[in-house]
C-alpha positions in Angstrom: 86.8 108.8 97.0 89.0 111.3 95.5 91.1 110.8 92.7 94.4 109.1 93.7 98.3 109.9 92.6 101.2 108.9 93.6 103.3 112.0 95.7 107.4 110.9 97.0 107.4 114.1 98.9 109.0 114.1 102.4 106.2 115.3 104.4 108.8 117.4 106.6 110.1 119.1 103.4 106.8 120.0 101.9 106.8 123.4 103.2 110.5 123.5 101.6 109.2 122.3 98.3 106.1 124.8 97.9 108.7 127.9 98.8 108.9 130.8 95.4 112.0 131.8 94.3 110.4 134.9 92.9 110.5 138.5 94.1 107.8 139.0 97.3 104.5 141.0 96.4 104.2 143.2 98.2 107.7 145.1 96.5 105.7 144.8 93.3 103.8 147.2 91.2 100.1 146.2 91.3 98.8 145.0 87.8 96.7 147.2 86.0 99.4 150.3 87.1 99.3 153.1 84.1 103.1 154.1 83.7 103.5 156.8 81.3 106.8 158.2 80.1 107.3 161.4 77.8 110.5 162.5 76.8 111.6 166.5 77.0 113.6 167.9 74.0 115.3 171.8 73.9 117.3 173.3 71.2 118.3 176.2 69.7 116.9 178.6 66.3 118.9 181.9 65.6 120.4 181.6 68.9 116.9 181.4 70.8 116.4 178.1 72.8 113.3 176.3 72.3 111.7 173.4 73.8 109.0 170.7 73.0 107.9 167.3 74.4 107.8 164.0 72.7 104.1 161.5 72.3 103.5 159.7 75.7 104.5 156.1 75.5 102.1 154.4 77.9 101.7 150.8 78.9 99.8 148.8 82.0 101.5 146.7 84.7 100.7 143.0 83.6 99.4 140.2 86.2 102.5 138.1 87.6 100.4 135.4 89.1 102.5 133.7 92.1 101.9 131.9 95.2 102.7 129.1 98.0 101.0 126.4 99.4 102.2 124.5 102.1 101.7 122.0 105.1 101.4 124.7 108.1 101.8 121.1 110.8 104.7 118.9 112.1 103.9 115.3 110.9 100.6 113.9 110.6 97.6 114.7 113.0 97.2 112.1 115.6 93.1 111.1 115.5 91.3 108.6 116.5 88.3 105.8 115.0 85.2 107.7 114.8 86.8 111.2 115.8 84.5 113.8 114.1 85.9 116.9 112.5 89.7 116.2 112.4 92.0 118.8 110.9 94.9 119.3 108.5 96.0 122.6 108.6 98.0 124.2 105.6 99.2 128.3 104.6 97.8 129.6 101.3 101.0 133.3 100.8 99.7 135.3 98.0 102.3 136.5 95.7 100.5 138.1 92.9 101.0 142.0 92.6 97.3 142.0 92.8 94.6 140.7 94.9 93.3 137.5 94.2 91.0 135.2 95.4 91.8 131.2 95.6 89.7 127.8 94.4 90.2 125.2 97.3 90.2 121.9 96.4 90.5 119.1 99.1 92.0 115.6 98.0 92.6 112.1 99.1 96.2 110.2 98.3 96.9 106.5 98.0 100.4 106.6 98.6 102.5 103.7 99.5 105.4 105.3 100.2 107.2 108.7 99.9 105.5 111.1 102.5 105.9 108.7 105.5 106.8 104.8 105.8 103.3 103.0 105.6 100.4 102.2 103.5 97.3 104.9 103.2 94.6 102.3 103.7 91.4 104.3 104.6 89.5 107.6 103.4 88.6 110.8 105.4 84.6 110.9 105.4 83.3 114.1 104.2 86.3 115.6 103.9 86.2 119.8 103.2 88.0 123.1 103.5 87.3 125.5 104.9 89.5 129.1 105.3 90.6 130.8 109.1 88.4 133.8 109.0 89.5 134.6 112.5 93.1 134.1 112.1 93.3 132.4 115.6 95.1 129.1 113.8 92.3 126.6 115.2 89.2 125.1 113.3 86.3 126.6 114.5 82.9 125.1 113.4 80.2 127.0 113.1 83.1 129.9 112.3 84.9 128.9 109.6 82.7 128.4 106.7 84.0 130.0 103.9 85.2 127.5 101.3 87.3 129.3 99.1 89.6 132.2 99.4 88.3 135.2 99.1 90.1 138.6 98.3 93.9 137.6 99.3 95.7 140.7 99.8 99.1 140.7 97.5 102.2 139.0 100.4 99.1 138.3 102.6 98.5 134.6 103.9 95.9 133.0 105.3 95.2 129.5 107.1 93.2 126.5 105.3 92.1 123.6 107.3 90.9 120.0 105.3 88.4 118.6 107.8 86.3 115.3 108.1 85.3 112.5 109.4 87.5 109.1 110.7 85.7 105.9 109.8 85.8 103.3 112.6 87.1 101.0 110.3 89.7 98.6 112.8 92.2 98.0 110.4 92.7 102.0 109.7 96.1 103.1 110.0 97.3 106.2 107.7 95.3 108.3 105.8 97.4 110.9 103.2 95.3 114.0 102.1 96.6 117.2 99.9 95.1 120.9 99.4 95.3 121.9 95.7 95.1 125.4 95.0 93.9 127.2 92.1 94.2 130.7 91.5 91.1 132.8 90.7 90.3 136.4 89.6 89.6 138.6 92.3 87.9 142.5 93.2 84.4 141.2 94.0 84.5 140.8 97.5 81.9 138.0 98.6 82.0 136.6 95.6 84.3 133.1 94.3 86.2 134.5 91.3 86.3 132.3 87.9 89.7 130.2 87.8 92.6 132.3 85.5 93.6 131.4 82.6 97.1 133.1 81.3 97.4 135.0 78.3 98.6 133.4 75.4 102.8 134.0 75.5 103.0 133.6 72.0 101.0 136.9 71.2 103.3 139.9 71.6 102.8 142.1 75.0 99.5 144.6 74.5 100.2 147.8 76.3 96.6 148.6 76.9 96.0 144.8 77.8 96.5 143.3 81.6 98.1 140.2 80.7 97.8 137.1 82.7 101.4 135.2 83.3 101.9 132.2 85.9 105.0 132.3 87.6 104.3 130.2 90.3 106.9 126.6 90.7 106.4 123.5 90.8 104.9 122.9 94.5 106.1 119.2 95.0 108.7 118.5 92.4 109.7 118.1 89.1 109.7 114.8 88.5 106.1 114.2 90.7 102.4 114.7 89.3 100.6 116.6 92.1 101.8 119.4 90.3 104.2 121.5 87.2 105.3 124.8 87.2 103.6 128.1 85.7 100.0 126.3 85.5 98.1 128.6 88.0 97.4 125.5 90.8 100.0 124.4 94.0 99.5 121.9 96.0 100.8 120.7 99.3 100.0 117.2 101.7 99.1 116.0 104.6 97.2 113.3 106.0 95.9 111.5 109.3 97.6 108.6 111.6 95.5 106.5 113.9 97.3 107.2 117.2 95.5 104.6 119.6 94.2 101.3 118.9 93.7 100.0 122.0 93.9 101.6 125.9 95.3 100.2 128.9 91.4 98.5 130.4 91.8 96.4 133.1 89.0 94.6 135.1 89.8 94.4 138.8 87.4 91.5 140.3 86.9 91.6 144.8 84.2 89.9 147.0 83.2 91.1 150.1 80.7 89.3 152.8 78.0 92.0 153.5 76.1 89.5 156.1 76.3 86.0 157.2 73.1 85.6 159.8 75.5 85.5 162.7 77.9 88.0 163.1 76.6 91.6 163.2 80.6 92.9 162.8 83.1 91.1 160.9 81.0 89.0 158.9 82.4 85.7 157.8 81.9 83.3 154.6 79.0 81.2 156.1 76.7 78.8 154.2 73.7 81.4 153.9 76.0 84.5 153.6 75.8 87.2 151.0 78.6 88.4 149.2 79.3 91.3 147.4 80.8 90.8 144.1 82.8 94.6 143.0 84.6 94.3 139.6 86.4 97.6 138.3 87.3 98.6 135.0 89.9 101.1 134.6 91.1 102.8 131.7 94.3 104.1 132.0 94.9 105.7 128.6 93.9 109.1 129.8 93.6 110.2 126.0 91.1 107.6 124.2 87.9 106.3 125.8 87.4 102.2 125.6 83.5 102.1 124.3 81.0 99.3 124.1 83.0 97.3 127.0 80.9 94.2 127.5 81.5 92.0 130.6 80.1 88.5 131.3 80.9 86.5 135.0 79.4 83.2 135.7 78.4 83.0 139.1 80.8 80.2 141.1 79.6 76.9 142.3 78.1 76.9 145.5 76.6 80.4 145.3 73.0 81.2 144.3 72.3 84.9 142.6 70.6 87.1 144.4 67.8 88.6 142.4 67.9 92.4 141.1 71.4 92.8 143.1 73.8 94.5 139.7 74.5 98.1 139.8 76.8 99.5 137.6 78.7 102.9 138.6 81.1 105.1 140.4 83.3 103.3 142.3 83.7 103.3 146.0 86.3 102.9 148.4 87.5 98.9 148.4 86.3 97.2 151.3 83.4 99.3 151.9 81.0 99.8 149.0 82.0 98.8 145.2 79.0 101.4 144.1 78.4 104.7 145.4 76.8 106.4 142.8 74.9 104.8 139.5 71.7 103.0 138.9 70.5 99.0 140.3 69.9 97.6 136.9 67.3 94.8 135.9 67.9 91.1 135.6 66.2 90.9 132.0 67.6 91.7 128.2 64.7 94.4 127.9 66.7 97.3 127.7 64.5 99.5 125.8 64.3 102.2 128.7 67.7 102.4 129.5 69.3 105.7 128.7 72.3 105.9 131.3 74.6 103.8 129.7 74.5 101.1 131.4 72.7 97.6 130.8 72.9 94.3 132.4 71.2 91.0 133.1 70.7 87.4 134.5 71.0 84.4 132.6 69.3 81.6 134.6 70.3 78.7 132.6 73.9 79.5 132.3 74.1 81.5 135.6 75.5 84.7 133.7 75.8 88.0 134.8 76.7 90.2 131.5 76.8 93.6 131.7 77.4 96.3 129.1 79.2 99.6 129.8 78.6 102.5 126.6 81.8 104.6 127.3 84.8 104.1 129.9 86.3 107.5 129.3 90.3 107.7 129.2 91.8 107.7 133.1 87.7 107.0 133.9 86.7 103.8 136.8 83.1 102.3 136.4 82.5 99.6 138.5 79.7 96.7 138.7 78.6 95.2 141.6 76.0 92.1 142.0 75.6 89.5 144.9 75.3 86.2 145.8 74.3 84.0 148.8 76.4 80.6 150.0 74.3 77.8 149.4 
């Protein structure tokens, strides 16, 4: 777990917060810049004019270090329990008159109240960032790797995701995260820069020295602790909500008479008939799948099961098959071998059927069929 601090920063107004008030970069004279200045004199000696030049003064453009971070999303992202590789996205502006490359530094908060009303109550697993190299504003694994920020051109931005892992904890709700930023020295491209550290400002200005001076604000606040003005680091927050905690599931139950030993059409509900027993579970939350949904019927009174009859499925058309695509499944607990998804089985002393159903996917049907005779 990260370290934790208390941040009672509007989340809507952290992008307000983390703006500069100094002049942009790219207007600015990059550090390091040689200006030299000489001064041209003319006079006069027994009324011939003469001229002469004075020394060179000459100092270098020092380092105005200056940047932005801040929350590049509207509220929190909606995820989900167990959802792999959930982002925060955030904008890194640099605003240096040089180029500079950036520490990243992903971080958990415990806040109670400030960014939005409620409680953080759970940790991101794993949680990392990683930079946009393709600029296309979406996390791409496998794509975005980099984990710092390398070579930020002067008024340039670039995207930085946070990204991990939501526990299935149950009781998760809200989960606050923040990028901190630290500047770093930059010109070695490939290569993570050592973090700055600003010249002394109580040793007078060298002329043939690049000093190092933090301008950058205070990204969230004067009166917070995420962050104080003119120390090299910004930070900016986040976090992750648990959108769904349970989906619309519901368990349709029909019978139909298959055959009664009389009646070729129209079977009826004879002693000695078999019947058909279809139940459907829906989901109707078309955006979060219902998983491990477990289903147990006791057979009814009067009706003996009728051995190796479950199959679990597609659904059919009502009144004409419950199951038209899936597997017939065994009447035993051994479910070693299975690897559709699907289990079920017989309990002959309680006169069970259970059956157990990995994944009903949002908007998805399964149905499970099993039969009985009337005694």
């Amino acid at each position: 777990m990260f370290a934790k601090r208390l941040v009672p920063a509007l989340l809507a107004g952290t992008a307000g917060l983390c703006a500069a008030t100094g002049a942009q970069a790219a207007s600015q004279t990059t550090a390091g810049t040689v200006i030299n200045n000489t001064a041209s004199v003319t006079y006069t000696v027994n009324g011939t004019s003469q001229s002469t030049s004075s020394t060179t003064a000459s100092f270098v453009v020092d380092r105005k270090v200056n940047f932005t971070v801040a929350t590049d999303q509207t509220g929190l992202t909606q995820v989900n329990l167990g959802e792999q590789n959930a982002v925060t996205r955030f904008k890194v502006t640099n605003l240096t008159n040089d180029v500079q490359d950036f520490i990243l530094d992903p971080d958990q908060q415990n806040i109670s109240v400030g960014i939005l009303p409620g409680t953080d109550n759970f940790d991101m697993l794993n949680l990392k960032a990683y930079v946009d190299s393709n600029n296309n504003g979406v996390y791409d694994p496998g794509v975005d790797t980099a984990t710092y920020i390398d070579e930020l051109a002067p008024d340039a931005s670039v995207t930085v995701f946070l990204v991990g892992n939501v526990p299935t904890t149950p009781s998760a709700l809200l989960a606050f995260d923040s990028l901190h930023v630290i500047v770093a020295a930059g010109g070695t491209a490939g290569t993570k820069g050592s973090a700055l550290v600003a010249t002394d400002l109580n040793l007078a200005n060298a002329d043939n020295t690049v000093d190092i001076v933090f301008a950058d604000d205070d990204s969230d606040g004067t009166l917070y602790l995420g962050d104080i003005a003119r120390n090299g680091q910004g930070r900016a927050y986040s976090g992750y909500e648990i959108g769904t905690h349970n989906v619309s599931l519901t368990v349709a139950k029909s019978a139909l008479v298959l055959s009664d030993g009389v009646n070729i059409l129209n079977p009826k509900a004879l002693p000695g008939a078999t019947v058909e027993y279809c139940l459907r579970v829906n989901n109707a939350t078309l955006t979060t799948a219902a998983t491990s949904v477990n289903l147990t019927d006791a057979i009814p009174a009067k009706t003996t099961y009728v051995p190796g009859s479950i199959s679990i499925g597609t659904p059919g058309v009502l009144g004409i098959a419950c199951v038209v695509s899936g597997s017939a499944e065994d009447d035993d607990t051994d479910d070693a071998a299975e690897t559709d998804g699907f289990t079920a089985s017989f309990d002959t002393s309680s006169k069970t059927v259970s059956a157990h159903i990995d994944t009903v996917g949002g908007g998805a049907t399964v149905a499970v069929a099993f039969k009985v005779t009337i005694d």
